[in-house]
Backbone as CSV, one residue per row, in Angstrom:
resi,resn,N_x,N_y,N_z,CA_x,CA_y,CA_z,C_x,C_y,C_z
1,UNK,118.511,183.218,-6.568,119.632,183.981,-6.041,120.634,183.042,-5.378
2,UNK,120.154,181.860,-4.233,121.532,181.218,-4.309,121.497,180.123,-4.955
3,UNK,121.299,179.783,-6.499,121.761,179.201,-6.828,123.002,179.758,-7.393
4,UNK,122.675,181.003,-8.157,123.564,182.108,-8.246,124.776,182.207,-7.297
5,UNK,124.553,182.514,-6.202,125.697,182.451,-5.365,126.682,181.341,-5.121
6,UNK,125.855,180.039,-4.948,126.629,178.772,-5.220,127.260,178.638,-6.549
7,UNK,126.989,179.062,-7.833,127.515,178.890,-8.625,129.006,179.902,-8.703
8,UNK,128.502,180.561,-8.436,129.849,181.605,-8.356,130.776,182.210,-7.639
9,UNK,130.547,180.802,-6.396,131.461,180.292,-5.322,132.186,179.819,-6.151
10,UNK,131.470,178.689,-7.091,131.445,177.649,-7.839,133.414,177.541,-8.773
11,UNK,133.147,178.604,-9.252,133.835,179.874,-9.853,135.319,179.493,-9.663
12,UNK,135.373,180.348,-8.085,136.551,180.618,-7.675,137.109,179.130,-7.407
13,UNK,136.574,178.249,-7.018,137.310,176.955,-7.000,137.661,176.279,-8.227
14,UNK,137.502,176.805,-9.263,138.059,176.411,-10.503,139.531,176.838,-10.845
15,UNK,138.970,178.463,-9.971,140.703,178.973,-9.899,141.243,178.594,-9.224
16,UNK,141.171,177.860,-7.810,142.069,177.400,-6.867,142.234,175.628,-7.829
17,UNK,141.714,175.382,-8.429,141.633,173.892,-9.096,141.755,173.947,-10.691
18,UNK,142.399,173.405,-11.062,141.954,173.631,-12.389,141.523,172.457,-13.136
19,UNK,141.209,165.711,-12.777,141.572,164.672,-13.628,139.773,164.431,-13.172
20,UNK,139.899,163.293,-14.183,138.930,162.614,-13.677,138.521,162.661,-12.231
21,UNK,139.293,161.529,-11.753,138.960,160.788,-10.538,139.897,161.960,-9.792
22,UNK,138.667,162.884,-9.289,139.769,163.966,-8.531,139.208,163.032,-6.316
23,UNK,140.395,163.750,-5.744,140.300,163.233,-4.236,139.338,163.934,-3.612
24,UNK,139.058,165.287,-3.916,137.910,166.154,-3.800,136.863,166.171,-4.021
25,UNK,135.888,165.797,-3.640,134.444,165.460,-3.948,133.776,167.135,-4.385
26,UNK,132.996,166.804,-5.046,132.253,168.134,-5.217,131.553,169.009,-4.053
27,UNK,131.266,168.143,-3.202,130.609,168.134,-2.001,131.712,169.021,-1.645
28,UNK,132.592,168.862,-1.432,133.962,169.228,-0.416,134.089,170.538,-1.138
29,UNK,134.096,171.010,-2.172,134.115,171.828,-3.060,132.810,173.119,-2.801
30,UNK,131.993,172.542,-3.034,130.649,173.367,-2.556,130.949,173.821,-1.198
31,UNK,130.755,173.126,0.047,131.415,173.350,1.267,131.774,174.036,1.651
32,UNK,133.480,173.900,0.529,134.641,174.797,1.479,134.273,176.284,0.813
33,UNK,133.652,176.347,-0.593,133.258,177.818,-0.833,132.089,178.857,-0.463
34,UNK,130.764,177.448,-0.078,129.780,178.091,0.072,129.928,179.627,1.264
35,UNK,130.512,179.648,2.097,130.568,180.704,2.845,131.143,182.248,2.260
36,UNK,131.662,181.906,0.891,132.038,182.841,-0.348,130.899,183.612,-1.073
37,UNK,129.759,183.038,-0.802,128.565,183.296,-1.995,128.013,184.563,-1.874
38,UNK,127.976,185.059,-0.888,127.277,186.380,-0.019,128.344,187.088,-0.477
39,UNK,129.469,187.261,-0.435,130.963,188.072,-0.967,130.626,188.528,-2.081
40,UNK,130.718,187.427,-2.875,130.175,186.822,-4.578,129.722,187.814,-5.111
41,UNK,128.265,187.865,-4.533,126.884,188.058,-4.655,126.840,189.571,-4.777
42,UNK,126.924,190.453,-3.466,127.109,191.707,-3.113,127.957,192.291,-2.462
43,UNK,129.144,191.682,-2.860,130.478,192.439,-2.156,130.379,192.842,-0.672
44,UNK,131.285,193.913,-0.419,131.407,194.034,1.289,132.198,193.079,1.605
45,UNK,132.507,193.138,2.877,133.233,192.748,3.750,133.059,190.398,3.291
46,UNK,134.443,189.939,3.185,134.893,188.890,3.167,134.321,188.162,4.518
47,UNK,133.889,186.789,4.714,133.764,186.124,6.249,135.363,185.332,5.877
48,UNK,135.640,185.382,7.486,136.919,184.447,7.609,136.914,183.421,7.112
49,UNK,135.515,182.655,7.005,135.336,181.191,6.946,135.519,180.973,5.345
50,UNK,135.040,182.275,4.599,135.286,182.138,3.033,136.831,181.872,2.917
51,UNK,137.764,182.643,3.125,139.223,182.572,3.359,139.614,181.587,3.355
52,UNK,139.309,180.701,5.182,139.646,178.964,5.257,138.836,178.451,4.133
53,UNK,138.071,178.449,3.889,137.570,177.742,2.652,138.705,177.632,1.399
54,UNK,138.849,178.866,1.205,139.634,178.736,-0.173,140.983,178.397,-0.020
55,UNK,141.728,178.740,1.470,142.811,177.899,1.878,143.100,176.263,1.881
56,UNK,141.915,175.761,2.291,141.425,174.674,2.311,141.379,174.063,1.217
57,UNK,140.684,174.542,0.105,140.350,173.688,-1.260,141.678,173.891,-1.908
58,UNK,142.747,175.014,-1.391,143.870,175.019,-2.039,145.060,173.875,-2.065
59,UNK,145.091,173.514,-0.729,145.780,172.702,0.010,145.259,171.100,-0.196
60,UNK,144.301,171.291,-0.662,143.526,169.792,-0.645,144.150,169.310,-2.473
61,UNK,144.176,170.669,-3.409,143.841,170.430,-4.587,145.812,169.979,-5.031
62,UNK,146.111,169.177,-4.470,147.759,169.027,-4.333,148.284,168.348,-5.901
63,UNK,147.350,167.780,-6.533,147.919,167.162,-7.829,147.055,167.466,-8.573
64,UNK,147.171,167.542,-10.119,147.080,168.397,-11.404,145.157,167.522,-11.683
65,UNK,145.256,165.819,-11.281,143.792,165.248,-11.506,143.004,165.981,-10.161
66,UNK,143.683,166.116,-9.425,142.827,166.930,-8.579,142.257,168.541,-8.530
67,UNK,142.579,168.895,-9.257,142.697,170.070,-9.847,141.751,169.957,-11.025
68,UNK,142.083,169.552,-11.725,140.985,169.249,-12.654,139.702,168.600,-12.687
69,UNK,140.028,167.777,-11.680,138.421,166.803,-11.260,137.615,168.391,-10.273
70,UNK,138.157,169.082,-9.694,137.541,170.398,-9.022,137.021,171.254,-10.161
71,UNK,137.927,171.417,-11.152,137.295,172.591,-12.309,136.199,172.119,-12.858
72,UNK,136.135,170.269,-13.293,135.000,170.024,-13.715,133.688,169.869,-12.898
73,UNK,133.995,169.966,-11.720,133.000,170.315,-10.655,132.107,171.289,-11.005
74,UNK,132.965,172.373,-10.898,132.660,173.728,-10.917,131.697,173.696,-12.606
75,UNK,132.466,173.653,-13.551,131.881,173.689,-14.669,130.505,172.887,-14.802
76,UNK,130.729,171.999,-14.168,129.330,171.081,-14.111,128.323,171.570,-13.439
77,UNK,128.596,172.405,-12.120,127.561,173.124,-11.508,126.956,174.299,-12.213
78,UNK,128.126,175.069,-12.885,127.655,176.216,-13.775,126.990,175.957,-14.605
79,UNK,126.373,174.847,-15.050,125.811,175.002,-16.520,124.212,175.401,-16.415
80,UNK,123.991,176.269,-17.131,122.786,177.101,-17.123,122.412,177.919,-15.717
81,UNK,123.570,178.209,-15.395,123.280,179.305,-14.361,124.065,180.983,-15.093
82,UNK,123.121,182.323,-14.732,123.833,182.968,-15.518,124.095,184.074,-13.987
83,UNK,125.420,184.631,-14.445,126.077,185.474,-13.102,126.841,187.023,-13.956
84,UNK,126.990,187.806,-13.463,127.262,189.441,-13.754,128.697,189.869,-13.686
85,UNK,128.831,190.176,-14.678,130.800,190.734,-14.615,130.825,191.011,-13.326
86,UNK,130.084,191.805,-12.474,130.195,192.227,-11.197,130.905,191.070,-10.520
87,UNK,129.629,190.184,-10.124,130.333,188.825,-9.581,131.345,188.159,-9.631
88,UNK,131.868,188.231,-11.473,133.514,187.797,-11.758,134.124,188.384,-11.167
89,UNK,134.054,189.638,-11.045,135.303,190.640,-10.419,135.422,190.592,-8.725
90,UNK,134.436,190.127,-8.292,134.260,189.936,-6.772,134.753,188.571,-6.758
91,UNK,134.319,187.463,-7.182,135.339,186.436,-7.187,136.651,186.197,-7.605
92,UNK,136.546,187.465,-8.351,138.092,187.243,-9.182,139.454,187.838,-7.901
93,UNK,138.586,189.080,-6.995,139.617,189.439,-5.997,139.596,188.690,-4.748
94,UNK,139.216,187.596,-4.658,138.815,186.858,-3.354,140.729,185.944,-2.786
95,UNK,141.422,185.673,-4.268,142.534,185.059,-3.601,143.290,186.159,-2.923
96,UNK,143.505,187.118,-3.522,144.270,188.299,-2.932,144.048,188.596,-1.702
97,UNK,142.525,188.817,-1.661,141.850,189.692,-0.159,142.123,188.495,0.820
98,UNK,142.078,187.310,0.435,141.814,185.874,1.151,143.698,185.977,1.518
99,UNK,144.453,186.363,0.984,146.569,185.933,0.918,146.654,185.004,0.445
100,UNK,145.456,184.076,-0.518,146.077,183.048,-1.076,146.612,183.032,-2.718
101,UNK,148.080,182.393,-2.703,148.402,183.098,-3.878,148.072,181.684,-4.972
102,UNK,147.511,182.503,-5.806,147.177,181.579,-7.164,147.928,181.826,-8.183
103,UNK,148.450,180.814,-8.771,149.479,180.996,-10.465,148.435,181.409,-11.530
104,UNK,147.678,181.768,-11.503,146.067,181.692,-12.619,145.055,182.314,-11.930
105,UNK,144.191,182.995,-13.199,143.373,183.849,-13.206,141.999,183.412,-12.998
106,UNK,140.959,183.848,-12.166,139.741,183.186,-11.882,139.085,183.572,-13.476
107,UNK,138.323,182.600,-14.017,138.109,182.773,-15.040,136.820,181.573,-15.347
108,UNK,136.163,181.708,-15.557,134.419,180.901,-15.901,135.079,180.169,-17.671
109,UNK,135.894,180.660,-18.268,136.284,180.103,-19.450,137.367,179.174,-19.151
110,UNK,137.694,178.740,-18.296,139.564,178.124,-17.708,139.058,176.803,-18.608
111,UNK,139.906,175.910,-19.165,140.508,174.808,-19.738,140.686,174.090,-18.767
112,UNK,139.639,173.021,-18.386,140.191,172.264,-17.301,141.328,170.914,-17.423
113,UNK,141.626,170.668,-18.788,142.480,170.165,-18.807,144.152,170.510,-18.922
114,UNK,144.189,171.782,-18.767,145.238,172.680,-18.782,145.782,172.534,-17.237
């Protein structure tokens, strides 16, 4: 179950991120979402700290290799973890509920070189 949840923290920082050598460590990535996972997981009520989190990884993710070195994070953590449309859709409303505005759709399929 939390690997589950970490993964689909995992998720939403792909949408806040979408190079290689990103400035963001994965670490930093895991981190700023893990307080997301419980949201994730079984909905209810958002923690503030998920919010700064995703404010955080937003603000950090300032250039396009950084952005992409985060998606491949994410993708790299996901592999062989399996998670429930439910969960997409709970991560998928987290920038909104959070006010952070994203140009792009949370999405487990995103093109990280896009």
């Amino acid at each position: 179950m939390m690997r589950v949840m970490v993964a689909i923290c995992l998720i939403i920082a792909s949408i806040v991120a979408r190079g290689s050598e990103a400035a963001v460590s994965c670490n930093s990535v895991v981190a700023n979402l893990y307080p997301c996972a419980v949201y994730v997981v079984q909905g209810g009520a958002i923690p503030s700290s998920c919010c700064m989190g995703i404010r955080r990884l937003n603000e950090q993710a300032k250039s396009a290799s950084d952005r992409q070195g985060i998606c491949r994070c994410i993708k790299s953590a996901l592999g062989g973890v399996s998670y429930s449309s439910k969960n997409l859709k709970n991560a998928a409303t987290l920038p909104a509920k959070c006010r952070v505005n994203l140009t792009f759709k949370i999405d487990p399929t995103i093109n990280c070189n896009r």
